[in-house]
SETI-143521 format. One record per residue: residue in three letters; x, y, z of N, C-alpha, C, CB in turn. Coordinates in steps of 0.1 Angstrom, whole numbers, padded with zeros to 4 digits, always signed. Glycine has a CB too. Layout:
% SETI-143521
ALAXYZXYZXYZXYZ/...
% end
This chain:
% SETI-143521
UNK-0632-0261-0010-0629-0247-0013-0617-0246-0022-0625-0240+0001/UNK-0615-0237-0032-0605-0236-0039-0594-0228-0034-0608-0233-0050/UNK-0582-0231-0040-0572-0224-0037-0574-0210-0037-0563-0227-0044/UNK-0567-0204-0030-0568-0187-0032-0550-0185-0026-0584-0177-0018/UNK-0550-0175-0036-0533-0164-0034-0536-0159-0023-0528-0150-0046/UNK-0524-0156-0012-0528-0146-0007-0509-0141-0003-0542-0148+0005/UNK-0510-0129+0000-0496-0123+0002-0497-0118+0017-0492-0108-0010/UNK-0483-0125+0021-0473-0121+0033-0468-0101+0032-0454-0133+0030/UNK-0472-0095+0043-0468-0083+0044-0459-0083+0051-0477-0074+0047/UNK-0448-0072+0051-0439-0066+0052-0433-0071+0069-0444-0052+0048/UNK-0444-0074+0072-0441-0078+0090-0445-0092+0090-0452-0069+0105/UNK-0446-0101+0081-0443-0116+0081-0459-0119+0078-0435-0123+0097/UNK-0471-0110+0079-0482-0110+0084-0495-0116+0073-0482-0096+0087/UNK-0501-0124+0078-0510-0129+0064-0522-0128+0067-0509-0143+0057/UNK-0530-0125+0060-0547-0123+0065-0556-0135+0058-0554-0106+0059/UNK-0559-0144+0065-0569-0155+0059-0585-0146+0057-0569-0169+0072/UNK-0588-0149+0048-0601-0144+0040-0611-0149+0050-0605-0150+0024/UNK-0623-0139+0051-0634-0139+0058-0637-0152+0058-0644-0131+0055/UNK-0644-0160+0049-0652-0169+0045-0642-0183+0049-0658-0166+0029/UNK-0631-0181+0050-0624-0191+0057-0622-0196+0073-0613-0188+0052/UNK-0623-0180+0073-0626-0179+0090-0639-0178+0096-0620-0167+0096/UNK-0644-0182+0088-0659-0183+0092-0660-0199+0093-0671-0175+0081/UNK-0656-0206+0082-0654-0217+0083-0649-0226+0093-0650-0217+0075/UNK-0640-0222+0097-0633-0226+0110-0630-0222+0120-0625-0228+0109/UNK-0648-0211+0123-0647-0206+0137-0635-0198+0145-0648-0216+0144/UNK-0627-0195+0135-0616-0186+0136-0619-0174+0143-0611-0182+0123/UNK-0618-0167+0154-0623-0155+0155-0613-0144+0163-0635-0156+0161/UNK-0611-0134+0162-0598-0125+0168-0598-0132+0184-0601-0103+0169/UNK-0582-0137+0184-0577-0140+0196-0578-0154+0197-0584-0134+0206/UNK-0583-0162+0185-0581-0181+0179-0565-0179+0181-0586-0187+0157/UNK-0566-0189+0181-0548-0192+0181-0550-0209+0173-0538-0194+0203/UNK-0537-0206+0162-0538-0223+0156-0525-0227+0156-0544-0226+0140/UNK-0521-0236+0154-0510-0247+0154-0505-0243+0142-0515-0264+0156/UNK-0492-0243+0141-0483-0244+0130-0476-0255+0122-0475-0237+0133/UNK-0473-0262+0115-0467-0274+0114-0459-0271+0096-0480-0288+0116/UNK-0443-0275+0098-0442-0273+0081-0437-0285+0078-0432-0260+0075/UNK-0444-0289+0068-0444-0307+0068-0441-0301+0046-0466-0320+0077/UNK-0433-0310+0046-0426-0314+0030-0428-0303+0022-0434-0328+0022/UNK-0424-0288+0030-0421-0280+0021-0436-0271+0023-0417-0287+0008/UNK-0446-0275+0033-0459-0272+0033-0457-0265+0045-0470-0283+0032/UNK-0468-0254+0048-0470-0246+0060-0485-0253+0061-0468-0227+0058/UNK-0485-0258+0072-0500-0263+0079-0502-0254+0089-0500-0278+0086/UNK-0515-0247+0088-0522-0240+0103-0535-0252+0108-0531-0220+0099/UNK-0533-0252+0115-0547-0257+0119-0551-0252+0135-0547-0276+0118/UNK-0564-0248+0130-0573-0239+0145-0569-0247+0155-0592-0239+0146/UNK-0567-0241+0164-0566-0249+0180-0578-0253+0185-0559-0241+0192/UNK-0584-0260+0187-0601-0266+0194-0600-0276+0200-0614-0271+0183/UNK-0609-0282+0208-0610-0290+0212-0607-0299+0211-0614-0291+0214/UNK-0609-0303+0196-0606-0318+0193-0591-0317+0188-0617-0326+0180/UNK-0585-0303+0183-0572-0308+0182-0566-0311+0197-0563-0298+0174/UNK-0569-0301+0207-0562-0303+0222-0567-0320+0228-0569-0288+0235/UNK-0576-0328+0223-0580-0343+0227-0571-0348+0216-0598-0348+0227/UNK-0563-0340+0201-0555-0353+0194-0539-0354+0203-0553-0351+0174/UNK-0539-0342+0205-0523-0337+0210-0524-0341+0225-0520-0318+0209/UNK-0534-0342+0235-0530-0341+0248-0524-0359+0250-0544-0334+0259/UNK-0512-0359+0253-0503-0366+0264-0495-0373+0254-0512-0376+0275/UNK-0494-0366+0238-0479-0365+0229-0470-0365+0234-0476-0354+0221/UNK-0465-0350+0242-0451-0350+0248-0453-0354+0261-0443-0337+0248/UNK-0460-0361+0265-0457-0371+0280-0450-0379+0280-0466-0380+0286/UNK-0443-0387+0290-0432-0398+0290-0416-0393+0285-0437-0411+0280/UNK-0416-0384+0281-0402-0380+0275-0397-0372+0287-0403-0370+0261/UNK-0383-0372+0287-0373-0363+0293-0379-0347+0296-0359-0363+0283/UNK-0377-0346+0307-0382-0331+0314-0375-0324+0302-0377-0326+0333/UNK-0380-0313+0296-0368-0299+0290-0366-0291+0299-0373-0289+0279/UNK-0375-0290+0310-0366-0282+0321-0352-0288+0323-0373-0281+0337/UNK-0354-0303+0327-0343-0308+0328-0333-0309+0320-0346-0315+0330/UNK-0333-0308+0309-0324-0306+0300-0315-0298+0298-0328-0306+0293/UNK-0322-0288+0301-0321-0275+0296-0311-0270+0306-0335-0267+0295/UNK-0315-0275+0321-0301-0269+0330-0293-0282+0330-0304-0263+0349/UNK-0296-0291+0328-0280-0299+0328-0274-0290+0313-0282-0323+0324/UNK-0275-0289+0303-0269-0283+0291-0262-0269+0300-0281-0278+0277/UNK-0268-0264+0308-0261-0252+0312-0251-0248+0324-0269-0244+0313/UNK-0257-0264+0334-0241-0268+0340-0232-0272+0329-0241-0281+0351/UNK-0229-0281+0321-0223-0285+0308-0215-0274+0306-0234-0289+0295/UNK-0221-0263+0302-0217-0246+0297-0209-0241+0305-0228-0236+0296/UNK-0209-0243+0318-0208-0238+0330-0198-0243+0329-0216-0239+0343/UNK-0191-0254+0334-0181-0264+0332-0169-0259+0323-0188-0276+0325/UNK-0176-0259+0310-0167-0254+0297-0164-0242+0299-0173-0254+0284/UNK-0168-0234+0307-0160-0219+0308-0154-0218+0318-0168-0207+0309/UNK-0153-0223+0328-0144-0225+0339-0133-0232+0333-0151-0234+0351/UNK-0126-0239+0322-0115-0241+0319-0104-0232+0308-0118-0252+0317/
% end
């Protein structure tokens, strides 16, 4: 497919062309992934096979819940003095 222009409206808002969204099964209420890699904005459709490339990425890492309230005992701490 060739490039095509297309313009951001006034509320951040961009409309991918029919024939694109047809292409990629896009349909009101798709939701896709965002990614801005070297200055690039990547969408890519959310489907199955992306949820089988992504599922168990952020496994094994530190809870963010957990994080998230130790940072705010941390906070807590720092205003009590």
């Amino acid at each position: 497919m060739d490039t095509q222009m297309l313009t951001f409206s006034t509320k951040g808002q961009l409309v991918i062309p029919a024939e694109v969204r047809a292409e990629l099964g896009i349909q009101p209420g798709s939701r896709v992934a965002l990614t801005v890699e070297n200055a690039r904005i990547i969408l890519q459709p959310i489907n199955e096979r992306l949820t089988k490339k992504l599922r168990g990425r952020f496994s094994g890492g530190p809870s963010m819940a957990d994080q998230l309230q130790q940072e705010r005992r941390e906070d807590r701490k720092q205003d009590k003095y």
